[in-house]
C-alpha positions as CSV (number, residue, x, y, z in Angstrom):
1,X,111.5,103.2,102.3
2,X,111.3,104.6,106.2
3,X,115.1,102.9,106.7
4,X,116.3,104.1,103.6
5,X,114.9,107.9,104.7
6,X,116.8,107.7,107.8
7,X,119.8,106.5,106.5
8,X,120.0,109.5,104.1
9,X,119.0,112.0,106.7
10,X,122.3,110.2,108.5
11,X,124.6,110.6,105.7
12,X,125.0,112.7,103.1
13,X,122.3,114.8,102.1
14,X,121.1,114.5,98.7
15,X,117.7,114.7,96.9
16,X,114.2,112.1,97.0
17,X,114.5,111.3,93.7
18,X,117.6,108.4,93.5
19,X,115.9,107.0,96.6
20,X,112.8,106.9,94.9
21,X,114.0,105.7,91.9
22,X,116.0,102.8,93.9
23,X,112.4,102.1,95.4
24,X,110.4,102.0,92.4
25,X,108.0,104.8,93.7
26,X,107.4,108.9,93.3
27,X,108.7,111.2,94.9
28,X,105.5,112.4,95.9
29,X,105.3,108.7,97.8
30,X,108.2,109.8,99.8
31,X,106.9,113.3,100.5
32,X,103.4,111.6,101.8
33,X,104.9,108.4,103.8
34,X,107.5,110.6,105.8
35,X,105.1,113.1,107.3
36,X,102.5,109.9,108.1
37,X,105.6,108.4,109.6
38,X,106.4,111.0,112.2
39,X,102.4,111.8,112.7
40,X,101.2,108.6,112.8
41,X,103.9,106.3,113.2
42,X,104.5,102.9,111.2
43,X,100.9,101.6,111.1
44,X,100.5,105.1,109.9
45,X,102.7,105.6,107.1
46,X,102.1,101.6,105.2
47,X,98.1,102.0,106.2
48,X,96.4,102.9,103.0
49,X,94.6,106.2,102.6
50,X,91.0,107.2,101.0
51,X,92.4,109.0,97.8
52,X,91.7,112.8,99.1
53,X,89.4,115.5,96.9
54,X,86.6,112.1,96.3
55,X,85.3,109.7,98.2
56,X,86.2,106.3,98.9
57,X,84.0,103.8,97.0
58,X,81.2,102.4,99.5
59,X,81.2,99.1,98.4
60,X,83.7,96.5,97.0
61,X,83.5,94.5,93.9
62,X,81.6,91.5,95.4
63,X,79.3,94.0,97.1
64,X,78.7,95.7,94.2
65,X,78.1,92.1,92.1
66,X,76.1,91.4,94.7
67,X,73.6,94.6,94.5
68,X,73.9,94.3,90.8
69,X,72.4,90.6,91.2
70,X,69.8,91.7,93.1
71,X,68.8,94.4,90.9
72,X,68.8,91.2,87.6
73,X,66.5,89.1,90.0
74,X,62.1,89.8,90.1
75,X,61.3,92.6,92.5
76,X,59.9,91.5,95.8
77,X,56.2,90.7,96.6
78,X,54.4,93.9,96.3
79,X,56.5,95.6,94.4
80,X,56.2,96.8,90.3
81,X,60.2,96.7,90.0
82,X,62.7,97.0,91.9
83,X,63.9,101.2,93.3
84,X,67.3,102.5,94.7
85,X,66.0,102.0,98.4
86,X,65.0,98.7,98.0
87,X,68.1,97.7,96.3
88,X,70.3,99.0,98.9
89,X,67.7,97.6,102.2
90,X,69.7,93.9,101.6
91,X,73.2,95.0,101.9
92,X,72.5,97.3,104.9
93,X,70.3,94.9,106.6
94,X,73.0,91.6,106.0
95,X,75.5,94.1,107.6
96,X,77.6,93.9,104.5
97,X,77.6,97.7,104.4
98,X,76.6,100.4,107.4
99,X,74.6,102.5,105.1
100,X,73.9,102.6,101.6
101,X,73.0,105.8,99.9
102,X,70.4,105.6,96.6
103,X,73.2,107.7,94.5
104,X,75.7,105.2,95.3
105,X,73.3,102.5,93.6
106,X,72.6,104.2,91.0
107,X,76.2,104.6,90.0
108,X,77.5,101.1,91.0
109,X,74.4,100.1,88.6
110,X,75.3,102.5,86.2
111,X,79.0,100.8,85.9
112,X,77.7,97.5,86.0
113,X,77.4,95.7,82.7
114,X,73.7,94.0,82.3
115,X,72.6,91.3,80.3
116,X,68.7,91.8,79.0
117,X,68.1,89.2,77.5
């Protein structure tokens, strides 16, 4: 795509979207990569980017399988049933994750499929 850019910018001018079309991308692709290109450079531009206005998701699929395990097996010793806090406590302390807030475990649980029976 970068190559392609440059060799337009060479040669005749002419608009994103046939080069974009060539590519198999939007135009909008173009209009991101360039700028990350000149900014950040090549690592830059192919590196991929947290969506911007949300958040990335905290944890992967086999993290989230992992809390949403947990949260299917008995609570621990001393404990009535399992909360948020205690949920998350596993994945911070096995280093899987740097922290864990108890909104993102309730809406990785609240995704999650359960079986009750």
């Amino acid at each position: 795509m970068l190559l392609k850019a440059k060799a337009r910018a060479e040669g005749p001018a002419g608009t994103d979207a046939p080069m974009a079309e060539a590519l198999e991308v939007r135009v909008a692709t173009l209009h991101r990569t360039r700028p990350a290109y000149v900014v950040q450079g090549v690592e830059g531009a192919l590196a991929r980017q947290c969506p911007t206005g949300r958040q990335c998701r905290t944890l992967d699929g086999a993290q989230a399988a992992r809390l949403a395990a947990s949260a299917g097996c008995p609570p621990p010793v001393g404990h009535a049933r399992w909360t948020r806090a205690l949920l998350a406590d596993p994945l911070v302390t096995l280093e899987r994750v740097e922290a864990l807030g108890q909104e993102t475990v309730r809406r990785t649980l609240k995704t999650m499929p359960s079986s009750r029976g």
